[in-house]
N, C-alpha and C positions, 0 to 999 in steps of 0.2 A: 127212823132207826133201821138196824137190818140185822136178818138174823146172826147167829154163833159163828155161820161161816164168812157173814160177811157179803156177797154178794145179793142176798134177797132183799129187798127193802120192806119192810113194816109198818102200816099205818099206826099210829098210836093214839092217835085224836084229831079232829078237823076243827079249828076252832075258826080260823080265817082261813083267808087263798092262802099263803105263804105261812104256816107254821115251821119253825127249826131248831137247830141245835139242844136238840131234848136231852136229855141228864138225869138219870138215876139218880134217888136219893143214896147216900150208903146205906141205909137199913132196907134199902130194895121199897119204899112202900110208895118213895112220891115221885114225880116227873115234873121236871122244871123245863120249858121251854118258852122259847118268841116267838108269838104272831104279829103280822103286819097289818095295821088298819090307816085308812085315811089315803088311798091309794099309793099303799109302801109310803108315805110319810111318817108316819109314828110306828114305832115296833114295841111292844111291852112284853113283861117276865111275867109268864103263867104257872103257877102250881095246881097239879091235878093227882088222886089216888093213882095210884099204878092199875087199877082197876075201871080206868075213867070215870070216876065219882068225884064228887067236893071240886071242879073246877074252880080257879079262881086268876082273876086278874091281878096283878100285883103291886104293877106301875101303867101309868096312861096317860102320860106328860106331853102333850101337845107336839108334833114337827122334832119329838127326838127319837134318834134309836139307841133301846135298852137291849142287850144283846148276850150272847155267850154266858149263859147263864148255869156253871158249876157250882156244887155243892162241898162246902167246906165239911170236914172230918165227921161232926158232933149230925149232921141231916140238917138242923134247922136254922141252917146261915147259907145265904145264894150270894156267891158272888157276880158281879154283872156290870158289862162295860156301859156307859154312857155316854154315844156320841151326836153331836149337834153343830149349827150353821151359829156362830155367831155374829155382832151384829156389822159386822165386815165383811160376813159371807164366809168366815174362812170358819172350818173345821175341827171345833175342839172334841177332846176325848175325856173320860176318866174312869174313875175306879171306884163301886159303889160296892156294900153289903147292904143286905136286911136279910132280917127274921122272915122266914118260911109264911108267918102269920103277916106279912107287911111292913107289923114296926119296925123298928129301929134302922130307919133307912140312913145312911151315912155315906159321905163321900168322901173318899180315902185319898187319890190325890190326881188333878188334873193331868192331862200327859197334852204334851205338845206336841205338833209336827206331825201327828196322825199315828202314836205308837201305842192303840191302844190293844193292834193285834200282839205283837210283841210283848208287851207288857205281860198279857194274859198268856202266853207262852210260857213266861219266866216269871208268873207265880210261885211263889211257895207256903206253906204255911208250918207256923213253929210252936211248940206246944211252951208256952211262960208261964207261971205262978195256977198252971191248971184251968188255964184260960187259953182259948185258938189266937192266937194274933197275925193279920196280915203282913207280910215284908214283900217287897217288890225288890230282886236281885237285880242290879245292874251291870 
C-alpha cells in the first residue's frame, strides 16, 4: 500500500515473500489481500484486522491463482479472480465471491481467452430487491 500522497510505500503484513493487491474493507476495519506459496504456484485471498490481528487464509486450492481481491458495498462479500492451467495447459479465468468468513464461496462465470484482468475492470455492482448482485458489463 502507500501512503495519501502515493509515492511512500507501506508495509501492511508479511505473510509470504510476495503479498499483494491489499484492499480496504468499506468500513475501514479489514484488509483483503494475496500471497504466493508453493514457489508462486498457488496464490490465495487473505483476510486480516486492519490492525493486523485475526489473520486468516481464505482459499488454498493447489497450482491456482486466486487474486484481485475487492470488496463489494455491504464489507463482507470479496470478490476475486480465479486463474488456472487446465488440462491442456491452456489458461482458464473466472469469477468468484465469498463471505469475508470463507463460506459461501461461488463461481459467477468462467472467462475465456485470458479476460479475467478486463473483466474485473468492468465490474460493477447493482443494488436489487436489497440484495448486492454481481453483473459483468460487456
Amino acid at each position: 500500500m502507500s501512503d495519501e500522497q502515493g509515492p511512500q510505500r507501506l508495509k501492511v503484513i508479511d505473510v509470504t515473500r510476495a503479498d499483494g493487491y491489499p484492499e480496504i474493507s468499506p468500513n475501514a476495519k479489514h484488509i483483503a489481500f494475496y500471497g504466493k506459496y508453493d514457489n508462486f504456484k498457488t496464490w490465495s485471498i487473505h483476510v486480516v484486522d486492519i490492525n493486523r490481528s485475526n489473520l486468516k487464509r481464505l482459499t488454498d486450492t493447489k497450482n491456482v491463482w486466486d487474486s484481485a481481491p475487492p470488496w463489494l458495498a455491504d464489507g463482507e462479500i470479496i470478490l476475486f479472480t480465479r486463474e488456472y492451467k487446465n488440462d491442456q495447459g491452456e489458461w482458464q479465468g473466472e469469477l468468484w465471491t465469498m463471505k469475508r468468513d470463507c463460506s459461501e464461496q461461488i463461481r459467477h462465470q468462467a472467462l475465456h481467452g485470458g479476460l479475467v484482468l478486463l473483466a474485473i475492470l468492468k465490474f460493477c455492482f447493482i443494488q436489487a430487491s436489497g440484495q448486492e448482485k454481481l453483473r459483468l458489463q460487456t
